[in-house]
C-alpha positions as a Python dict, from the first residue, in 0.01 Angstrom:
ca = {
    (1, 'X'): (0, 0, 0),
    (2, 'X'): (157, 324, -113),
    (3, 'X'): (209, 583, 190),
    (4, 'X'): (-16, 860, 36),
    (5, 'X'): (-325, 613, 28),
    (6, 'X'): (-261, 510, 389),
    (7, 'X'): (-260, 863, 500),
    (8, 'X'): (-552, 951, 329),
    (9, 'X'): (-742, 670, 451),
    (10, 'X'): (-610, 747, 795),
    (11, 'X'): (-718, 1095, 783),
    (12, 'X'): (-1074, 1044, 615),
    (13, 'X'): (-1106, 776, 941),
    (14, 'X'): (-987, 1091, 1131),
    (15, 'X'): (-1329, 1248, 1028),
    (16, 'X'): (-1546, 939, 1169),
    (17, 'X'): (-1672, 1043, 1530),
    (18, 'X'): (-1779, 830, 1798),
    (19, 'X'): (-2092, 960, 1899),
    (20, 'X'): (-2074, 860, 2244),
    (21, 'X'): (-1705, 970, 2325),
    (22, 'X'): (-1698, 1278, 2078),
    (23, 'X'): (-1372, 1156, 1971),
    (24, 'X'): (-1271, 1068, 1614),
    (25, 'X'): (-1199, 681, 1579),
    (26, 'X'): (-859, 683, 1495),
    (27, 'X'): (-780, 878, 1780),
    (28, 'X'): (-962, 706, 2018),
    (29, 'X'): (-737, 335, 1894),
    (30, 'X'): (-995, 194, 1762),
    (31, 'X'): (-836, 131, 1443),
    (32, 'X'): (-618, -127, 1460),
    (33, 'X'): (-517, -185, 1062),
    (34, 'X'): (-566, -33, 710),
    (35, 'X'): (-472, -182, 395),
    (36, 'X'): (-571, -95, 24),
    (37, 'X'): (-571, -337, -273),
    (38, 'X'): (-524, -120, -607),
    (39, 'X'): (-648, -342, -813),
    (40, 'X'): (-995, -355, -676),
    (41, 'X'): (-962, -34, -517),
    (42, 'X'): (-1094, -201, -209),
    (43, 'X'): (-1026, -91, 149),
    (44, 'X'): (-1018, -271, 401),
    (45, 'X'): (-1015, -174, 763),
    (46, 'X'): (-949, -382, 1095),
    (47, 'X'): (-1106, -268, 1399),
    (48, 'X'): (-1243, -258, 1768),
    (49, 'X'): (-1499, -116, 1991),
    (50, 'X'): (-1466, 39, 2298),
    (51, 'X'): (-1680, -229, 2429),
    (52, 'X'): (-1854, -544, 2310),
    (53, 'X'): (-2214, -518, 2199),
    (54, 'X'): (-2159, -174, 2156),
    (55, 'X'): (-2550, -38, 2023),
    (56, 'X'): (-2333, 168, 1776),
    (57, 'X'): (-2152, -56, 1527),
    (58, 'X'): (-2432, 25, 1216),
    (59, 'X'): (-2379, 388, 1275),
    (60, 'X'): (-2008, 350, 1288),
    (61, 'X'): (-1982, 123, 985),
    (62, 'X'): (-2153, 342, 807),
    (63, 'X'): (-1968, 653, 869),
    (64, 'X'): (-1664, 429, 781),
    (65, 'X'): (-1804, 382, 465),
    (66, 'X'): (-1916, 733, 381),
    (67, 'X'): (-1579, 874, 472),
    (68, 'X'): (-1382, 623, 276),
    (69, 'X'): (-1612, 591, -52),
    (70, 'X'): (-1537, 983, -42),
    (71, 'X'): (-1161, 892, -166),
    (72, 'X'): (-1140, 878, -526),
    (73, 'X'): (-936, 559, -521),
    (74, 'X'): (-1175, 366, -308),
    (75, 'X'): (-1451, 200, -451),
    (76, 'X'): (-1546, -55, -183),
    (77, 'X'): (-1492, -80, 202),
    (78, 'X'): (-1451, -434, 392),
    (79, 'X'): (-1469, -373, 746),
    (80, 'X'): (-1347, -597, 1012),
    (81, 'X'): (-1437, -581, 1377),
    (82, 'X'): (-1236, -776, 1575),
    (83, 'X'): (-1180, -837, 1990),
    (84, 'X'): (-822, -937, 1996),
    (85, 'X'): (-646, -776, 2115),
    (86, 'X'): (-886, -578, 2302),
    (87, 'X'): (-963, -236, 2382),
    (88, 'X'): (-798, -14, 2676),
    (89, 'X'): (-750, 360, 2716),
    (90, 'X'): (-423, 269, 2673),
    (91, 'X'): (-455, 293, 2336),
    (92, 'X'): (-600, 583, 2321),
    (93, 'X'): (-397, 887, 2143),
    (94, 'X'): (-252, 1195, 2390),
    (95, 'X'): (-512, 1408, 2226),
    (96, 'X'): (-827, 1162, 2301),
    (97, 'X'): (-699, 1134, 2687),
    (98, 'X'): (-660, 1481, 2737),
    (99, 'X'): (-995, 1588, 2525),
    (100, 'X'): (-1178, 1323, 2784),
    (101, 'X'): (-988, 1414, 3087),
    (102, 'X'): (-808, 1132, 3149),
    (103, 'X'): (-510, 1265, 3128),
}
């Protein structure tokens, strides 16, 4: 995957916010892997939740999916949501901590 398509994936992800924590997904760790096939133009995108059985996972799929179809080069999103390894604050970016007060 060239650099400039895994920043601009990154960044349109940047746009998707949680609507519970007000923070954007990327910052808030929930993305755990990106990749981009160029052949199909697919992306594909590996990711959590903060927590299991989260009421929320439509709404945030979907906002994936807006955000990345809005690329040129994309034109279809696979999304996987996955448990391992799992969630923490810990992997939550400086930014996210500090905009929730945790740190």
């Amino acid at each position: 995957m060239s650099e400039t398509i895994e920043t601009d994936i990154l960044e349109a992800l940047q746009t998707v916010i949680d609507p519970e924590l007000r923070i954007d997904i990327v910052n808030l760790g929930l993305i755990y892997h990106v990749d981009f096939i160029e052949d199909t133009g697919t992306a594909n995108v590996e990711m959590t939740l903060t927590t299991m059985g989260c009421p929320l996972v439509e709404v945030l799929e979907d906002m994936i999916r807006q955000a990345l179809m809005a690329l040129p080069e994309i034109k279809a999103v696979n999304i996987n949501l996955v448990w391992e390894p799992a969630w923490n604050i810990d992997k939550m970016s400086r930014y996210a901590r500090i905009s929730l007060g945790l740190y």
